[in-house]
C-alpha positions as CSV (number, residue, x, y, z in Angstrom):
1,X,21.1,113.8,-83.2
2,X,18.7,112.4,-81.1
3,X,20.1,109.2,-80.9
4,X,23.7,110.7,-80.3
5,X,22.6,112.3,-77.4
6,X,20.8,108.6,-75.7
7,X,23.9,107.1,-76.5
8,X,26.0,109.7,-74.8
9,X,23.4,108.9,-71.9
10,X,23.7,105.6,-71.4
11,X,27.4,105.4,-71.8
12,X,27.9,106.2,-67.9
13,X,24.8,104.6,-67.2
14,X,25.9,101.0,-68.4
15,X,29.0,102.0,-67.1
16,X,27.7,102.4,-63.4
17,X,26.6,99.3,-63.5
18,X,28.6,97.2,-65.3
19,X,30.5,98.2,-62.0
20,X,27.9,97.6,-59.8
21,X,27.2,94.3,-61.2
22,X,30.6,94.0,-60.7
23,X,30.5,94.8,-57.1
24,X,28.3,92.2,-56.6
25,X,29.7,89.2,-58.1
26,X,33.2,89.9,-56.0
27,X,30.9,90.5,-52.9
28,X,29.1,86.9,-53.7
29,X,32.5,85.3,-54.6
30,X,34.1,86.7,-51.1
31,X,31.3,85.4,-49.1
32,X,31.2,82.2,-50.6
33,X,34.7,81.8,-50.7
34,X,34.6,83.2,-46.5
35,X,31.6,80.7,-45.7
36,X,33.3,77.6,-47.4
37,X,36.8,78.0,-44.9
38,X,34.3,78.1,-41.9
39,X,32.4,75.3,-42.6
40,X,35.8,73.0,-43.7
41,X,37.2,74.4,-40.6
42,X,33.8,73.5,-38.1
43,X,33.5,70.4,-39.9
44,X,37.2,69.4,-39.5
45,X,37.2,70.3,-35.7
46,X,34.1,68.9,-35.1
47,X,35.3,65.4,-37.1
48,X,38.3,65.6,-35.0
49,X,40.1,66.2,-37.9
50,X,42.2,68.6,-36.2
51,X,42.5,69.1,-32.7
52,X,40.2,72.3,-31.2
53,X,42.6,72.8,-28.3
54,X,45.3,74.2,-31.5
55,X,43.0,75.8,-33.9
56,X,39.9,75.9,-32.2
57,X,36.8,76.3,-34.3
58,X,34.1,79.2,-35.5
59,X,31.4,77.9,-33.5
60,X,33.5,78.5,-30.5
61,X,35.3,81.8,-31.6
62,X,31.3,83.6,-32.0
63,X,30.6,82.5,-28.7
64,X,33.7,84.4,-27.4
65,X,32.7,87.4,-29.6
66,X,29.6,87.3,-27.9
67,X,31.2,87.5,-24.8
68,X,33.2,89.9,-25.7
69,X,30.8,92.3,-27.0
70,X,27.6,91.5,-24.5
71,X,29.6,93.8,-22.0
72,X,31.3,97.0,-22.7
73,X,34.5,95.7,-21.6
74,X,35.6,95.3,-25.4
75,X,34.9,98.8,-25.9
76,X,37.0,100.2,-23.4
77,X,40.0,97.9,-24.4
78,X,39.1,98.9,-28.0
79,X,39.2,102.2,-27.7
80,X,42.7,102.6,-25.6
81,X,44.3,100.9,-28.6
82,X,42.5,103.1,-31.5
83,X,43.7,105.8,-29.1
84,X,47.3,104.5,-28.6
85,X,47.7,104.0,-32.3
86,X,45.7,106.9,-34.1
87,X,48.3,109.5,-31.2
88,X,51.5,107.7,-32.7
89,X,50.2,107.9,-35.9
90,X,49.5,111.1,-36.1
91,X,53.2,112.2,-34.4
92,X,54.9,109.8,-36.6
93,X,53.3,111.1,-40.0
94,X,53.9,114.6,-39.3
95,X,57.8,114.0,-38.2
96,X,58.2,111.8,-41.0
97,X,56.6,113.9,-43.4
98,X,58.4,117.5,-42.3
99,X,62.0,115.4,-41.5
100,X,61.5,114.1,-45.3
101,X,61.0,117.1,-46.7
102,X,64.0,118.6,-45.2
103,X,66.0,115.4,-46.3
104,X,65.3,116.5,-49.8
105,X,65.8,120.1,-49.3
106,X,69.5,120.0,-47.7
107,X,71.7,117.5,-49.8
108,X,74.5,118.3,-46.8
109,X,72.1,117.1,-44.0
110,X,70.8,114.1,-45.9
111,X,74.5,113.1,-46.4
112,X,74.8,113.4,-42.7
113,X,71.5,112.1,-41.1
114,X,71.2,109.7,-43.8
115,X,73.1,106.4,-43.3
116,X,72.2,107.2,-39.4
117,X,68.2,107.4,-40.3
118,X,68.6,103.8,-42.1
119,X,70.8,102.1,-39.1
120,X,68.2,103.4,-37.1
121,X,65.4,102.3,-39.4
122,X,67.2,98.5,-39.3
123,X,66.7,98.2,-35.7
124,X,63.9,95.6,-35.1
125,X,61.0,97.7,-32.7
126,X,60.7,94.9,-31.1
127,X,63.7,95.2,-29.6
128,X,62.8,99.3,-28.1
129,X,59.9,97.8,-25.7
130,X,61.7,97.8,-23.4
131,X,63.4,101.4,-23.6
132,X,60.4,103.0,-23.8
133,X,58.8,101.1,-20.9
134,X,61.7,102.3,-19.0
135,X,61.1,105.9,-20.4
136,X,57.7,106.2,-20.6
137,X,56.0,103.5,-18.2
138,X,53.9,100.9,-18.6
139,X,50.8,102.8,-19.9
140,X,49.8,104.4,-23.4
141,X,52.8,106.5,-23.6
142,X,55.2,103.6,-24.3
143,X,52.8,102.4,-27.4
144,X,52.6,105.5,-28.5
145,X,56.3,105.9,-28.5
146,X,56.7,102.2,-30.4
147,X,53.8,103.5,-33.0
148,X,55.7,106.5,-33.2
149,X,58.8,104.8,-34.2
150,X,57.2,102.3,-36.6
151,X,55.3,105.0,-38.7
152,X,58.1,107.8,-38.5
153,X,60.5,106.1,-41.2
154,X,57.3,104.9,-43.2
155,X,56.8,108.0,-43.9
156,X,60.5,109.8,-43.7
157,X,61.4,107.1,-46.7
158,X,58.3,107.8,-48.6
159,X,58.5,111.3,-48.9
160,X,61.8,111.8,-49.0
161,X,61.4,109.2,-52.4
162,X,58.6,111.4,-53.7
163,X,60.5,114.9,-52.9
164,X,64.0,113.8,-54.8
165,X,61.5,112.0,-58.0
166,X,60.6,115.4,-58.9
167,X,61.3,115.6,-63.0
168,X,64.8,117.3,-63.2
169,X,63.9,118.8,-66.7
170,X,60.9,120.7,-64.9
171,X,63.0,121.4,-61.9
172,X,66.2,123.0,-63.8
173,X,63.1,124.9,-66.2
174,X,61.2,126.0,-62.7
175,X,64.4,127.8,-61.6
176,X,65.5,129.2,-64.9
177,X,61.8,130.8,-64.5
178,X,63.2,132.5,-61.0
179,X,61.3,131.0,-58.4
180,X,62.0,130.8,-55.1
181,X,62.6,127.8,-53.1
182,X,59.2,128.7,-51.0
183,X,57.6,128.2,-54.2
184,X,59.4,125.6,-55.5
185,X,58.6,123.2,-52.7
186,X,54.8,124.8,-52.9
187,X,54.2,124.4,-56.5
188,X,56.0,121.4,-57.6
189,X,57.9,119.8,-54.3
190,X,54.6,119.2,-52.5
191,X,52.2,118.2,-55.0
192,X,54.6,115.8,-56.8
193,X,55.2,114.4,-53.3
194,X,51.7,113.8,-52.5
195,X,50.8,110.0,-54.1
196,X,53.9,109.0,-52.3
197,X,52.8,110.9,-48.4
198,X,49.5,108.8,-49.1
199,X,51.2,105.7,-50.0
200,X,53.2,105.9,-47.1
201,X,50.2,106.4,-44.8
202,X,47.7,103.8,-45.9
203,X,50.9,101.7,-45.0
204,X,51.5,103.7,-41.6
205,X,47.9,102.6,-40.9
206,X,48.5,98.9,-40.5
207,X,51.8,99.7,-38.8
208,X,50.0,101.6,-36.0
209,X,47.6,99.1,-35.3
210,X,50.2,96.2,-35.4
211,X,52.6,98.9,-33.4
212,X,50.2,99.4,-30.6
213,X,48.6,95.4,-30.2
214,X,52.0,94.4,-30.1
215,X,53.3,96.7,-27.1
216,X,50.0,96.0,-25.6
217,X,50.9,91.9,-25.8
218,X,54.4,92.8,-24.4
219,X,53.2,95.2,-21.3
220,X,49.9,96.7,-20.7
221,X,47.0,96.7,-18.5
222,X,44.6,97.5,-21.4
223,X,43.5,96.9,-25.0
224,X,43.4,94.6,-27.5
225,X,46.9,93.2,-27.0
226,X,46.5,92.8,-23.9
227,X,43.4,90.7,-24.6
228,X,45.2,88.6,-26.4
229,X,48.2,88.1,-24.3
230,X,45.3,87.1,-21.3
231,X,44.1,84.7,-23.2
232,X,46.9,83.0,-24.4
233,X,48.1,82.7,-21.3
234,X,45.5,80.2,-20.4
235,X,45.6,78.6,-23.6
236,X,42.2,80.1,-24.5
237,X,42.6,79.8,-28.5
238,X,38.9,80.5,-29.2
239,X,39.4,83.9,-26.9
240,X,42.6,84.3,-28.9
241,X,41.2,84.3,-32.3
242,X,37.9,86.4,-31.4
243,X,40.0,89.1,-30.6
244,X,42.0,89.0,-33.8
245,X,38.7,88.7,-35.5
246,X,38.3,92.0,-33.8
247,X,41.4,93.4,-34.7
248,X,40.9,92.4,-38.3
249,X,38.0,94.0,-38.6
250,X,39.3,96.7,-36.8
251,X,42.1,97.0,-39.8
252,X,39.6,96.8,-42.8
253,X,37.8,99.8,-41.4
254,X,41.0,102.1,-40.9
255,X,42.1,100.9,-44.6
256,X,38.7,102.2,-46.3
257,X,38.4,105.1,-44.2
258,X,42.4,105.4,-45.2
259,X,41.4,105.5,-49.0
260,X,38.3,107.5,-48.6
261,X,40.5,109.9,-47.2
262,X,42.8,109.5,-50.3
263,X,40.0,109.8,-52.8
264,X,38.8,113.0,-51.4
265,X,41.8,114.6,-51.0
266,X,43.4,113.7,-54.0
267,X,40.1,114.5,-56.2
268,X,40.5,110.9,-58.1
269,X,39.2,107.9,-57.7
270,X,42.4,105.7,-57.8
271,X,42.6,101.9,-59.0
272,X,42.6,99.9,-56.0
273,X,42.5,96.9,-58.1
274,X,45.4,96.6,-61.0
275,X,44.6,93.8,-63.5
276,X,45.2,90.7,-63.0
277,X,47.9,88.7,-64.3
278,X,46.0,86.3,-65.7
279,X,43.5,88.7,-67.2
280,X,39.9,89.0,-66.2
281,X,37.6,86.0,-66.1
């Protein structure tokens, strides 16, 4: 009995860190992996291996990080475009969540709206700039408008896929039972559209931020785009690529704070990692 009970102990335990040793040896891997591009890429531009003036090279790109960040001008520019892109995401989620939702509920409407949501939905954003500039001027409102329009159909497709997936058999059984449509999209409606909403909107996030840098590069007087439209425009590649070190950084935070959100929410830890086609190591 006695030993039962250890061994029921130290299941998790070795468990917890097999993972953690785990952890690690991707962590090592990573930065090794991280360190040995930078130093092939210093080396080569230091060799003249490549020209600088293209790709430029770390050594120069930290000391334009430390520029950037030794004043608090990156902060301001930072924070109009978290602002410009978390606003439109937000709006966009929300529309395209409830207009989903009410894709799936009216067959009739969907028939309608439909093929006019996806020619819609084909029309490259890009292309909109300059519609919303005209509409909304040349500050935040016109990147919000673009993020808005980039995360809307993200979403609209995603939950409108996760609303009509529902299991027929259940459905058809779910009536028979005489519930309402209130609780139909309550009980079984929302929660089977749930993985879908959250798939959506871990992809919304890297839509925003790509939504709101590139209206800032088209028109703006502030943010990271606009950074990066400055620089280019005196052919300062080092400036260029510290700010997309920025912005890539930027990116990796809103992704894990978009699957701790997920985690928490859902009440699961999901499998960000699927195995690998090869098999593990």
């Amino acid at each position: 009995m006695t030993e039962q009970i250890v061994g029921q102990r130290s299941g998790p335990e070795d468990l917890r860190l097999r993972r953690r040793r785990e952890a690690v040896r991707i962590f090592v891997l990573r930065l090794v992996f991280i360190l040995t591009v930078l130093g092939v890429w210093q080396a080569a531009a230091s060799w003249r291996w490549i020209n600088p003036f293209f790709s430029s090279s770390p050594a120069e790109i930290g000391e334009h990080l430390y520029e950037l960040f030794s004043t608090a001008e990156i902060g301001r520019h930072l924070w109009v475009t978290l602002y410009e892109a978390s606003i439109g995401f937000i709006l966009g989620s929300v529309s395209g969540i409830l207009i989903g939702l009410t894709l799936a509920r009216f067959a009739l409407l969907n028939s309608v709206l439909g093929p006019l949501i996806g020619m819609l939905n084909s029309v490259p954003r890009i292309a909109l700039v300059s519609l919303f500039v005209l509409w909304f001027g040349i500050g935040v409102s016109s990147k919000i408008a673009l993020v808005w329009s980039l995360v809307v159909f993200t979403m609209l497709v995603n939950t409108y896929g996760g609303a009509t997936n529902v299991d027929r058999d259940l459905l058809t059984m779910t009536r028979l039972l005489g519930a309402s449509q209130r609780q139909i999209m309550r009980k079984l409606i929302l929660p089977a559209s749930v993985p879908w909403i959250f798939a959506g909107l871990r992809l919304s996030v890297a839509h925003a931020l790509t939504g709101a840098i590139v209206g800032e590069m088209i028109v703006a007087q502030s943010g990271l785009g606009f950074l990066i439209s400055s620089a280019a425009a005196t052919f300062n590649t080092g400036g260029v690529m510290a700010v997309l070190v920025v912005v890539a950084i930027v990116a990796v935070f809103l992704n894990l704070a978009s699957e701790w959100l997920e985690r928490r929410l859902m009440g699961q830890r999901n499998a960000r990692q699927g195995g690998a086609w090869g098999g593990a190591a």
